[in-house]
C-alpha positions, 0 to 999 in steps of 0.5 A: 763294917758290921756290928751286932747289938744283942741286949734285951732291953729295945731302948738300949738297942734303938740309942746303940744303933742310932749311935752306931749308924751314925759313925757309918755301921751297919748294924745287926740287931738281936733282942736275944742271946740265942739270936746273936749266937746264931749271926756270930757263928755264921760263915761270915759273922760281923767283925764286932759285937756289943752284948748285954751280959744279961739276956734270954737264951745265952748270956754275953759271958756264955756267948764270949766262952763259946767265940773265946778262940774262934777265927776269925776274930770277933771283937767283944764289948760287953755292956752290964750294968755290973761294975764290980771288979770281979764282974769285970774279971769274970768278962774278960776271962770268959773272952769278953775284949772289954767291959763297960757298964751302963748307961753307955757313954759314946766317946768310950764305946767309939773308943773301944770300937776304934781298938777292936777295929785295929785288932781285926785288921791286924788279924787280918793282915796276920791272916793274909801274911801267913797264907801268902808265906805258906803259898811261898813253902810249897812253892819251894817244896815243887822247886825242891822235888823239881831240882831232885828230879833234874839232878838224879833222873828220880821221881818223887812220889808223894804218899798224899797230897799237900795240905796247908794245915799239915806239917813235918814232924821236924817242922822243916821244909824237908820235913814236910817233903819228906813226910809227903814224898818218897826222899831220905835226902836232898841233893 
């Protein structure tokens, strides 16, 4: 799995990636803000990201705003040497998934890696569960506009095509037929 390191200070960068590769990371190093947004909004970011709050460029509170409802889940560690609770609140509304103050300790960052590990893999999962479900719904709207031509003779015509991210307006399966062919009913 890859990590990105964005901090502007290259000690923090060399301790965080001999650390890291160690664990087996790859590892993804930026010296800036700007670097490090250009890598998370890439087609295909690194999964986790270890920021500095303080950079040039963008902020690490900047960058977790711009990713805050981005998919696929990027998991967020900010690093500061703020410890203020207000600092901490700040972090997390702005997106952050944790907040951990400077010098790092080991144990804690593995910790919180290990946690944002499981979040992804859970997304993911959610991710292929919601595919594999609406690969199952428009299984069964070919069934139903199969089984309507079988018992009337009838065709269903549809006005456009399917589209996995369009849905009835009733936010039924009938609906959806409905919406996209010509049918007032079923059988």
């Amino acid at each position: 799995m890859q990590v990105l390191i964005a901090d502007d200070d290259q000690s923090v960068r060399f301790i965080l990636k001999v650390q890291l590769q160690s664990w087996g990371y790859d590892v993804i190093i930026c010296e800036d803000g700007e670097e490090a947004l250009g890598y998370l909004t890439s087609a295909r970011p690194p999964r986790i990201a270890i920021l500095d709050w303080m950079m040039d460029g963008y902020t690490g509170v900047e960058i977790c705003s711009i990713l805050k409802n981005t998919q696929p889940l990027i998991y967020i560690i900010l690093l500061t040497a703020k410890a203020s609770e207000e600092n901490l609140v700040e972090a997390i509304n702005s997106g952050a998934h944790c907040f951990q103050t400077k010098p790092v300790s080991p144990g804690v960052l593995r910790s919180h890696i290990d946690v944002g590990k499981r979040l992804i893999h859970a997304e993911d999962k959610l991710l292929t569960q919601e595919r594999e479900i609406r690969l199952q719904c428009y299984g069964a709207i070919a069934d139903l506009a199969e089984a309507r031509h079988n018992n009337t003779g009838k065709h269903m015509q549809r006005d456009q095509p399917l589209h996995p991210s369009s849905g009835s307006e009733d936010g039924t399966a009938a609906g959806t037929v409905r919406r996209y062919c010509h049918v007032q009913s079923f059988p």
